[in-house]
C-alpha positions as CSV (number, residue, x, y, z in Angstrom):
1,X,-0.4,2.0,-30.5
2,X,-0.3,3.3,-27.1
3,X,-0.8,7.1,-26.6
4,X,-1.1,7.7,-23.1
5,X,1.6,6.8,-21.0
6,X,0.4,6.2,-16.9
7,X,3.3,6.7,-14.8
8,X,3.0,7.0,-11.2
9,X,6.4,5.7,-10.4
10,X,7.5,8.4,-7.2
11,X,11.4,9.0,-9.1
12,X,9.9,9.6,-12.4
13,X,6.9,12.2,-11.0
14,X,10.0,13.9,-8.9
15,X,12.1,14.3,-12.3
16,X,8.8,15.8,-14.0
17,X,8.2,17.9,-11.1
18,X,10.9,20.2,-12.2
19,X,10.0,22.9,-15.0
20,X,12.6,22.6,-17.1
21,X,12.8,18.9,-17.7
22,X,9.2,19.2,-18.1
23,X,9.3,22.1,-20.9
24,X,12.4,19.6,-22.4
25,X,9.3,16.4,-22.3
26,X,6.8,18.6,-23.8
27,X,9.3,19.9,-26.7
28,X,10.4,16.4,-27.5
29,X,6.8,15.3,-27.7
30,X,6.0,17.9,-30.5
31,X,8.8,16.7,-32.7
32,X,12.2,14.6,-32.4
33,X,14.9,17.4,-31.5
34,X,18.7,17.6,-31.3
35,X,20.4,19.3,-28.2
36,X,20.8,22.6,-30.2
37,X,17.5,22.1,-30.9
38,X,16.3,22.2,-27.5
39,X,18.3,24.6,-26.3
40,X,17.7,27.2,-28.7
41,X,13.7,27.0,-27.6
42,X,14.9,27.3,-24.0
43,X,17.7,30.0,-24.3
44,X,20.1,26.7,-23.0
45,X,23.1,25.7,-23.8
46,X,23.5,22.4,-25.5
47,X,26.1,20.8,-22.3
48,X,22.7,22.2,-20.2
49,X,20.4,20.0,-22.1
50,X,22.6,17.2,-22.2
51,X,22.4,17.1,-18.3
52,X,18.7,16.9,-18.2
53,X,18.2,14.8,-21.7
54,X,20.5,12.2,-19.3
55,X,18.1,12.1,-16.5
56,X,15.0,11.5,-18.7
57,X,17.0,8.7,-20.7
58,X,18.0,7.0,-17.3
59,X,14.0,6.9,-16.1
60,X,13.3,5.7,-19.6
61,X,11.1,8.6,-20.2
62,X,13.1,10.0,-23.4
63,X,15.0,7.8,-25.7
64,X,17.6,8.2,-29.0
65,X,15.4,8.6,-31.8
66,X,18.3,8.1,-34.5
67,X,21.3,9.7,-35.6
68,X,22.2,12.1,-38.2
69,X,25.7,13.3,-40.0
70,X,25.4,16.4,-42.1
71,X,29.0,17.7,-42.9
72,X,30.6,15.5,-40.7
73,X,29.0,16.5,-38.1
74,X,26.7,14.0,-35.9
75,X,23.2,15.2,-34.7
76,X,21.5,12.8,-32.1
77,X,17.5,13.6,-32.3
78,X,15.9,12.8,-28.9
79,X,12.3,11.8,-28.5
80,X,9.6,10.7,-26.2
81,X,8.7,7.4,-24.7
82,X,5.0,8.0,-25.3
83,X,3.3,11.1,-27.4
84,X,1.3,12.0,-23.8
85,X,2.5,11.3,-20.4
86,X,-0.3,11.3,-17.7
87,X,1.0,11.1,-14.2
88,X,-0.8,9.7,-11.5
89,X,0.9,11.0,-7.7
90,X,0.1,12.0,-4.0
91,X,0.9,15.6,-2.9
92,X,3.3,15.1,-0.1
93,X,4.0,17.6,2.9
94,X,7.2,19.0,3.2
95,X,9.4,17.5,5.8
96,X,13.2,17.4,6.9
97,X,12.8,14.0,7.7
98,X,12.5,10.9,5.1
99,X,9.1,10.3,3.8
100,X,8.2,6.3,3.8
101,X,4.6,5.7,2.1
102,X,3.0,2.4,3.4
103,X,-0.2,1.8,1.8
104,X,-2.6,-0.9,3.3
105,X,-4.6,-2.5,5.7
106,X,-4.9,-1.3,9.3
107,X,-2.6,-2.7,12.0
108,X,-2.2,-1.4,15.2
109,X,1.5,-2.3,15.4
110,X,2.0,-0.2,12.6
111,X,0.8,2.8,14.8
112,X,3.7,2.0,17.4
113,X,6.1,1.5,14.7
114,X,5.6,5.2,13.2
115,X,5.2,6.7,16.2
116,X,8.7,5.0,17.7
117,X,10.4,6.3,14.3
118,X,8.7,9.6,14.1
119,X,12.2,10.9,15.4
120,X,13.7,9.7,12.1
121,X,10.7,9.2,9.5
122,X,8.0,10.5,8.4
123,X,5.9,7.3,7.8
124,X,2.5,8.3,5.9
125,X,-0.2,5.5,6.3
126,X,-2.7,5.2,3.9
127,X,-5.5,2.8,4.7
128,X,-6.9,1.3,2.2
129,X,-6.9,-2.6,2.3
130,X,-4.5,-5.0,1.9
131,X,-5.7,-5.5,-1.5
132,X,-5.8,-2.4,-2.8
133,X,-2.6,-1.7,-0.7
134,X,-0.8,-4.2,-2.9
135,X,-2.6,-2.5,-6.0
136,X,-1.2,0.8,-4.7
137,X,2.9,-1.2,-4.4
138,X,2.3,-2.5,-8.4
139,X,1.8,1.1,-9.7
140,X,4.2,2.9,-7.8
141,X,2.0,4.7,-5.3
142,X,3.7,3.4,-2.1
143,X,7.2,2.2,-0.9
144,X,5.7,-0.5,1.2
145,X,2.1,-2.5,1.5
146,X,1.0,-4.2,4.9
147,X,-1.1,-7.2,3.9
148,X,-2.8,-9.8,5.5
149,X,-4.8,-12.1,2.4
150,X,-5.7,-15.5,4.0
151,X,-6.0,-17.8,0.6
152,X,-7.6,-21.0,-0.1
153,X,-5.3,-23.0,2.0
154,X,-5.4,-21.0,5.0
155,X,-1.8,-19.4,3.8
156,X,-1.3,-15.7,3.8
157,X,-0.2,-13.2,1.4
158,X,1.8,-15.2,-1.1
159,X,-0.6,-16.5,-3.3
160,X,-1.9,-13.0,-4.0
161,X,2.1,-11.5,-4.5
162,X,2.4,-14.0,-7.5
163,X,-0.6,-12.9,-9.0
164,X,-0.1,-9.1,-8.8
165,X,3.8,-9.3,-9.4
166,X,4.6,-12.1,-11.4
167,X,7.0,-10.4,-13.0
168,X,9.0,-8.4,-10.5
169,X,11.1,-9.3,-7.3
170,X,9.5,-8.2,-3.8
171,X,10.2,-9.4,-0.6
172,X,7.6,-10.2,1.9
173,X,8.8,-9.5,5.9
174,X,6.3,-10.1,9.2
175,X,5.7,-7.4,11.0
176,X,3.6,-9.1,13.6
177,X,0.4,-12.4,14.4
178,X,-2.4,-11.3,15.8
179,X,-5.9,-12.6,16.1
180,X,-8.9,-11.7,14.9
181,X,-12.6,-12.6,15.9
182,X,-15.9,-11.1,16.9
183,X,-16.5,-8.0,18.3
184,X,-19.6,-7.8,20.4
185,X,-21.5,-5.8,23.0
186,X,-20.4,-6.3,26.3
187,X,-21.3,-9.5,27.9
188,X,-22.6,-10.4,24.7
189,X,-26.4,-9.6,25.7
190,X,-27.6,-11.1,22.5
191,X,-25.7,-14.1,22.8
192,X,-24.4,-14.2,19.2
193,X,-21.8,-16.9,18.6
194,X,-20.6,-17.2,14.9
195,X,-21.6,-15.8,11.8
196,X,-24.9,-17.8,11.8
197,X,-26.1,-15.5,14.1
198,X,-26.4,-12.9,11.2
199,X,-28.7,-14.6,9.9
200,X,-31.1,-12.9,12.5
201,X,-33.5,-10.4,12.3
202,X,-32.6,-8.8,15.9
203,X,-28.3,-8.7,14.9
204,X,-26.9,-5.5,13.2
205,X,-23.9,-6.4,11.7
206,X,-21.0,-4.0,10.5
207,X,-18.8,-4.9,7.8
208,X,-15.2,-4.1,6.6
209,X,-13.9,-1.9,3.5
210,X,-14.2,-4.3,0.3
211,X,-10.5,-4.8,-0.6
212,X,-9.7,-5.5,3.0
213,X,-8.2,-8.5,4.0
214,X,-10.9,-8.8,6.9
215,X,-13.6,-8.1,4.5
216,X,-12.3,-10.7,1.8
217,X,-12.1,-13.2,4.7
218,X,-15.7,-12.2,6.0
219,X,-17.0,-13.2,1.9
220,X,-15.2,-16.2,2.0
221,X,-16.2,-17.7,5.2
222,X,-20.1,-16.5,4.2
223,X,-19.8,-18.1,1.4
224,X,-18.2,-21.3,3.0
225,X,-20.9,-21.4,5.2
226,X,-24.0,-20.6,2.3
227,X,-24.8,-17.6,3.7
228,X,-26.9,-14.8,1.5
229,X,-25.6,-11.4,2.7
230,X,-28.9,-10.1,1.5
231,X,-30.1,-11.2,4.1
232,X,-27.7,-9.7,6.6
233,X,-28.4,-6.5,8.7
234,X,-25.8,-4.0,8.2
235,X,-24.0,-6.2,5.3
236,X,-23.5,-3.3,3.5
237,X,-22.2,-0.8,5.8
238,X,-18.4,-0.8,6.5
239,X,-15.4,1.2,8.2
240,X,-11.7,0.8,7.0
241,X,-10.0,0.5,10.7
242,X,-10.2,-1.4,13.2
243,X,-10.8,0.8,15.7
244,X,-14.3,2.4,13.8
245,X,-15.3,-1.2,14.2
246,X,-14.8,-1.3,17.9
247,X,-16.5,2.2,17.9
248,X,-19.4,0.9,16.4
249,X,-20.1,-1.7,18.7
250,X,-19.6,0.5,21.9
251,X,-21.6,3.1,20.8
252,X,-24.6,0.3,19.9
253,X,-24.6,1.0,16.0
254,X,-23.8,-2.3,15.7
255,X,-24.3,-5.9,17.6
256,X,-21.1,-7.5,15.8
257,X,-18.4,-6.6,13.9
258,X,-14.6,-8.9,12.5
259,X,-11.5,-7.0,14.1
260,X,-8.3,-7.6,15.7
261,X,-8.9,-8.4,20.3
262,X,-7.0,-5.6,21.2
263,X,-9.3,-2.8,19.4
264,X,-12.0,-5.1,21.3
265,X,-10.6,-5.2,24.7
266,X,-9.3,-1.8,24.8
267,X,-13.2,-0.6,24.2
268,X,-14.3,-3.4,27.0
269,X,-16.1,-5.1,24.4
270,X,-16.7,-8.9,24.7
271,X,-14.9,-10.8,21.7
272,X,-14.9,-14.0,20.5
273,X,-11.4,-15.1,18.6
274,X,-11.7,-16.9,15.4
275,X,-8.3,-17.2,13.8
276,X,-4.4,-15.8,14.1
277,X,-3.4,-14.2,11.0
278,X,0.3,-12.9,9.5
279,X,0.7,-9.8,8.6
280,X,3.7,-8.5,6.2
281,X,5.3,-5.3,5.1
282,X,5.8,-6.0,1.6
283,X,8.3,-3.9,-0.7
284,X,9.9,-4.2,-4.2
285,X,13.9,-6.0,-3.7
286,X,15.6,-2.6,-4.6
287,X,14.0,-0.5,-2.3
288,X,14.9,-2.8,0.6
289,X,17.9,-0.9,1.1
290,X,15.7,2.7,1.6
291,X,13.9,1.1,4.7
292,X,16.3,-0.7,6.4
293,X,16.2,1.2,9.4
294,X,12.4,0.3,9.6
295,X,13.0,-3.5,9.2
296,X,15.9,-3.1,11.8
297,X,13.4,-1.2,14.2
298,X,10.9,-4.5,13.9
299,X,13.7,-6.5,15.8
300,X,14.2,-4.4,18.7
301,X,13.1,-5.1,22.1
302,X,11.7,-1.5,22.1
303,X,9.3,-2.1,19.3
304,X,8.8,-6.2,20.6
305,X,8.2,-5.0,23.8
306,X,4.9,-2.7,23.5
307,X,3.5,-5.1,21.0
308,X,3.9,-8.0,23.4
309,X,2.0,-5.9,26.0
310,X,-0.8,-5.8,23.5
311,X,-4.0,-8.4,23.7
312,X,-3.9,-10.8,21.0
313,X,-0.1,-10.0,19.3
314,X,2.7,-11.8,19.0
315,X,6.6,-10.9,17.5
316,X,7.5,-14.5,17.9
317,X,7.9,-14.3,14.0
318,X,8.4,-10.9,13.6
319,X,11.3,-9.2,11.4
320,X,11.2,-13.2,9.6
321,X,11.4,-13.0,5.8
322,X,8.7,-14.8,3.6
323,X,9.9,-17.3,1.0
324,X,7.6,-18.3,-1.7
């Protein structure tokens, strides 16, 4: 039997949010209880009750327990879903503007794309791979992921969607192709040419967030090549962004790092490109409808424009829907 219900669905955390549908949730969970009931404990009418007892039925939170006729009279007895509810949510900031969640990996295209909407949204960014961005989509905890999972076939992304939602309908949109490569010193001064080269005593290496789609790339391409990571400098050591890697490398904590050219050449670091990579916003089929003005944005020359300008980008498939 399953006694603890995990919700972290944003619509059903809102409903919760409010006292008195939460005192209603708490009352049902002691015992199955008829509108009267309920509103007898709360100093409520019944027609007040009824109102709220609808909401929770509609987020499948409350259900009919059964029916009753005493006297002619029918009494429906209300219950819980689940004997506890445990709710898993982000505290969000108040703002006048809509709130869009995008959870996932680090893109700087998705820095131009919030701050060119920040008239209209309030798009909060939470970095934390594409993995674990995807993770985040499945149990409610975003609106949208950004994703970039190179699979076995040199693909990207859809592999991982079936396995994560096999059973529910998302759509998978690029946002941008960029390249990715090596990060190194300027003018490369210890001449370090592919990930061989960490196999060296003398090169400090800096590694990605586990979860990441760099970092799953980095284990794959090791491991393709028979490379022990114990025996890589630095293996161990990791930033989530792009930008900490180029960081790293300017400021000598590291001889090489995997990020995207333009973190590199904005730095003046030297870079060596490896491989151009999709990346996709990805977001459940009914919520399509709540960020429309965001896809919409991704086909304007405004947006295509500043991401064109940028070293190693391209929009050429950009605002294109995935089919899988």
């Amino acid at each position: 039997m399953k006694l603890i219900d995990t919700i972290s669905d944003y619509e059903k955390i809102k409903l919760l949010a409010d006292k008195n549908r939460k005192k209603i949730v708490q009352l049902l969970m002691e015992e199955p209880s008829t509108l009267t009931m309920i509103g007898e404990k709360m100093d409520r009418s019944p027609a007040w009750v009824r109102h709220h007892i609808k909401r929770l039925e509609d987020a499948g939170l409350v259900v009919l327990h059964e029916t009753v006729i005493k006297h002619n009279v029918i009494e429906k007895f209300y219950k819980t879903t689940s004997p506890v509810i445990q709710m898993r949510s982000m505290v969000l900031p108040e703002s006048s503007k809509p709130i869009i969640l995008l959870s996932g990996s680090h893109d700087k295209a998705l820095e131009v794309l919030r701050n060119q909407l920040s008239q209209h949204f309030n798009i909060l960014v939470d970095t934390v791979g594409s993995l674990n961005g995807l993770i985040n989509l499945r149990q409610g905890l975003c609106q949208i992921s950004g994703t970039h999972l190179m699979d076995e076939n040199g693909d990207f992304n859809v592999s991982y969607i079936k396995h994560i939602f096999p059973d529910k309908p998302v759509k998978l949109l690029t946002l941008v192709s960029r390249t990715q490569g090596l990060i190194l010193q300027p003018g490369n001064p210890k001449s370090i040419h592919g990930f061989e080269d960490l196999q060296r005593e003398d090169v400090r290496f800096l590694n990605r967030n586990p979860g990441s789609g760099t970092r799953i790339w980095v284990d794959n391409s090791l491991k393709e090549k028979g490379i022990d990571v114990s025996v890589i400098q630095g293996y161990q050591r990791s930033v989530k962004t792009h930008d900490e890697a180029a960081e790293a490398v300017k400021n000598n904590v590291a001889d090489m790092a995997l990020g995207i050219q333009c973190v590199a050449d904005a730095q003046g670091l030297s870079f060596i490109p490896l491989f151009e990579e999709r990346f996709d916003l990805v977001c459940y089929d009914d919520q399509i409808e709540k960020i429309y003005p965001l896809v919409d944005h991704i086909n304007t020359l405004t947006f295509r424009g500043v991401i064109n300008g940028m070293s190693g980008y391209s929009t050429q498939k950009s605002g294109e829907t995935v089919h899988y």
